[in-house]
C-alpha positions in Angstrom: -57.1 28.2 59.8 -58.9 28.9 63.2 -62.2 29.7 63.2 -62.9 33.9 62.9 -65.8 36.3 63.1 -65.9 35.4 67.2 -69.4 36.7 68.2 -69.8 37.8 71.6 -72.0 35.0 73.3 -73.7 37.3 75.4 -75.0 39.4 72.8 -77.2 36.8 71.1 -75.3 37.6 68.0 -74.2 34.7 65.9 -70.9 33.0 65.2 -69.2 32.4 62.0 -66.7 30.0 62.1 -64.2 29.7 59.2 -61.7 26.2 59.0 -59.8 24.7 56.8 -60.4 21.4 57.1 -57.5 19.8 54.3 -55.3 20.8 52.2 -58.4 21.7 49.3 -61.4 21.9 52.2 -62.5 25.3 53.5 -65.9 25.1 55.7 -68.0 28.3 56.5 -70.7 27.5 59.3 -73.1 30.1 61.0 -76.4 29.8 62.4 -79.1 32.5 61.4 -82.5 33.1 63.3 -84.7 32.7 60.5 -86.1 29.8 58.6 -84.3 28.1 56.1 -86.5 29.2 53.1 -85.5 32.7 54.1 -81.9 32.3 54.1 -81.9 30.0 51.1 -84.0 33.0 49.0 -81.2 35.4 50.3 -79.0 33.3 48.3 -81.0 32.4 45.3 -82.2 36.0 44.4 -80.7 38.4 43.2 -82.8 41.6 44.1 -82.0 39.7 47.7 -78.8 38.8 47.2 -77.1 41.9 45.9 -78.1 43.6 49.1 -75.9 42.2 51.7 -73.4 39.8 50.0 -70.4 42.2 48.9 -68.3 43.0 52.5 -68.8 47.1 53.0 -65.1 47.0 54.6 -63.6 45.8 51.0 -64.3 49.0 49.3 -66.1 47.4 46.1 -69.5 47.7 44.7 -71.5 44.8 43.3 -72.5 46.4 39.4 -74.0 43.4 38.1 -75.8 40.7 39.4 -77.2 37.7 37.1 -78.4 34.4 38.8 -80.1 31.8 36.9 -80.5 29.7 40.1 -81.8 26.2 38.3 -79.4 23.7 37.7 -77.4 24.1 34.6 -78.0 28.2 34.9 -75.5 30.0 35.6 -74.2 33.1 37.1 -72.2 36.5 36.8 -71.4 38.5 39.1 -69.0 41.8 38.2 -67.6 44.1 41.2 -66.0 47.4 40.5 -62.8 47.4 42.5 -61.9 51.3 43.0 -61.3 53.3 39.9 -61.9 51.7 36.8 -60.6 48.3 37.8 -63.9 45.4 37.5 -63.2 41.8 38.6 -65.9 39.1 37.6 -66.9 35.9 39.1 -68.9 33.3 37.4 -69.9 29.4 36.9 -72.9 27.3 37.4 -75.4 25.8 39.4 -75.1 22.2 39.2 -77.3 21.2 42.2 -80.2 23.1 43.3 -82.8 21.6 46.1 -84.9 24.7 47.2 -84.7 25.7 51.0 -82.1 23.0 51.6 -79.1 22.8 49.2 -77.3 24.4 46.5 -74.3 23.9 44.8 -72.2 25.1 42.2 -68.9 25.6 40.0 -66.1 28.6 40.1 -65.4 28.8 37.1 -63.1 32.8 36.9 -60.1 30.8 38.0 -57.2 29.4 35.4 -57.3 25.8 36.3 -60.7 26.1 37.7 -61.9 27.0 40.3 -63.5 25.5 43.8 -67.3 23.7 44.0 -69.2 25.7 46.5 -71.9 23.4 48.3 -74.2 25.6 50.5 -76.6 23.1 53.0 -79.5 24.9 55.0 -80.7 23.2 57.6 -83.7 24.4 60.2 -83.7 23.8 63.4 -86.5 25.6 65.8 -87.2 28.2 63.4 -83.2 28.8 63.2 -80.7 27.9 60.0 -77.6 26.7 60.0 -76.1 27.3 57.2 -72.6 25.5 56.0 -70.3 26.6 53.2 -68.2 24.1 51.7 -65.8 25.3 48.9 -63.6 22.1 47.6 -60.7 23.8 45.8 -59.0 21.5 42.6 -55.6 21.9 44.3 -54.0 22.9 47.4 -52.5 26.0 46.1 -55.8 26.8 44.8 -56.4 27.2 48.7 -53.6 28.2 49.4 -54.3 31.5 46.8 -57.4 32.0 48.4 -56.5 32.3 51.7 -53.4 34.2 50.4 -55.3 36.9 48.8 -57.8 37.4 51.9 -60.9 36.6 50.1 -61.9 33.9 52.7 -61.1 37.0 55.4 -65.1 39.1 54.1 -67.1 36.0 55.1 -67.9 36.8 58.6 -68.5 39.7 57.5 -71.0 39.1 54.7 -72.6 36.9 56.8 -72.9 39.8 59.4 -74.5 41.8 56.9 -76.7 38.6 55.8 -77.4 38.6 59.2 -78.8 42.1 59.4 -80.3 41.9 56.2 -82.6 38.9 57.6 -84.1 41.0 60.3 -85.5 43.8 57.4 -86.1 40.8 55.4 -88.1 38.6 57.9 -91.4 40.6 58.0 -91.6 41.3 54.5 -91.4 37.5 53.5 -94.3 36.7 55.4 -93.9 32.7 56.8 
């Protein structure tokens, strides 16, 4: 998969690049201009996190939000999908470092479903963040990719992007 979400360089905007890297490896990177504690508390709370993470262009709405962001917690997340239809995702954390890492399970899927390591790392007042999802199988992938789902994260992290500029005074340093 080639990278997507092209920024245009002379906007100052960042990039998000999206690759597949094997047959069960997908990697997310993108650089944010705020400090990793910032981005890693977009992630880890859910008053934050409901605010920017479900892509505006999919049509859904994010109508429940649980995060017990400790490893061993877990967490729930339930979309409504037009009409009545809901769709849920869910698993657990099973690694959490504050401001630098976090990782856990996908559980929604029938033969389970990826591991989702998220690293933050600060350079100059800047994160880079990287999004590794290690799928069980390549079809697992291959379903993923299929269905489009991989196709909202430059734009979440768009919106994440915008959200960190409201966010960045508010926080404090």
């Amino acid at each position: 998969m080639d990278a997507k979400g092209e920024g245009d360089p002379t906007s100052g905007k960042n990039r998000t690049t999206v690759e597949r890297k094997s047959e069960r490896e997908l990697v997310v990177t993108r650089t944010f201009n705020a400090p990793a504690r910032i981005v890693f508390e977009a992630w880890s709370k859910p008053e934050l996190f409901k605010r920017w993470w479900v892509p505006k262009s999919m049509g859904m709405s994010l109508l429940s939000c649980e995060m017990d962001v400790r490893v061993g917690g877990k967490y729930r997340l339930v979309f409504g999908v037009g009409g009545s239809k809901v769709m849920e995702v869910f698993g657990k954390y099973i690694e959490v470092t504050p401001h630098s890492r976090l990782v856990w399970t996908n559980e929604e899927g029938d033969e389970g479903g990826a591991i989702t390591t998220l690293t933050f790392e600060e350079m100059g007042g800047q994160t880079l963040l990287v999004k590794h999802d290690l799928y069980p199988s390549k079809e697992a992938l291959d379903g993923e990719l299929a269905s489009g789902a991989a196709d909202g994260m430059p734009e979440q992290l768009d919106q994440l992007d915008e959200f960190l500029v409201t966010l960045g005074g508010s926080l404090g340093r």
